[in-house]
N, C-alpha and C positions, 0 to 999 in steps of 0.2 A: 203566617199563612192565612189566607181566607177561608172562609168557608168553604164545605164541597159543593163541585161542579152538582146542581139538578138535571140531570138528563131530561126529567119528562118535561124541564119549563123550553127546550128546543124545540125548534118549530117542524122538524124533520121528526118528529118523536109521537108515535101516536100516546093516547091516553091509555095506562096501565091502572087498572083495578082489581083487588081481590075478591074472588067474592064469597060472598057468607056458606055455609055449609047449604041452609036449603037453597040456594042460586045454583048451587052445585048441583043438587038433587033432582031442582028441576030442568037444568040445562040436561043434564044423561037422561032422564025419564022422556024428554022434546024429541031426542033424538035416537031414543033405545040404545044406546051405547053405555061402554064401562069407562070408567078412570083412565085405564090404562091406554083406550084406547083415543084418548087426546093428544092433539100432538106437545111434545115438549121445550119447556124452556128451561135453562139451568141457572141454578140454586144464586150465582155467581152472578149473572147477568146484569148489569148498570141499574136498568127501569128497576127488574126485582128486587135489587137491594133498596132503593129509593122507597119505594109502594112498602115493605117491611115485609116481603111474601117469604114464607118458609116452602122447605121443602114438601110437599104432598098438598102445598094451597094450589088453588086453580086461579089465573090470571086471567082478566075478560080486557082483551086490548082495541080500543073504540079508533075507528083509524075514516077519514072523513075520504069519499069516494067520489070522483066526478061523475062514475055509473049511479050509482046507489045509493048516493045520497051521505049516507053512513056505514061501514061493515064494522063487523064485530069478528071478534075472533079469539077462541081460547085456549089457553096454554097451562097443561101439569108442571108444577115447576118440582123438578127433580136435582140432585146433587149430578155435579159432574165426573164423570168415573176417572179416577186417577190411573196416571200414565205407568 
């Protein structure tokens, strides 16, 4: 077999980064919000396993905008709850 499929090298695929503890600090402090109150992605996720994100990391996904030029946008990556 070959190597694993790279999700983030498709062109459908925004850019998935983790970011450092104070990137964290100061993105909640930017916008007076908690951890919790992020919205989430799970633990499982293609991009997340790719980037090496654990659970309780914060993912900042850069995604190219015909409005905006650029959007950003961040995701708590949590475990998925079993069935």
């Amino acid at each position: 077999m070959g190597a694993p499929l790279d999700v983030l090298k498709h062109e459908m695929v925004p850019d998935h980064q983790i970011m450092s503890e104070e990137e964290v600090a100061d993105l909640l402090a930017a916008y007076h919000i908690s951890l919790e109150q992020l919205p989430k992605i799970y633990h499982d996720d293609p991009a997340v396993k790719v980037t090496g994100g654990d659970v309780g990391n914060v993912v900042r996904i850069t995604r190219d905008s015909r409005t905006a030029g650029r959007a950003e946008a961040y995701r708590l990556i949590v475990k998925r709850p079993k069935k």
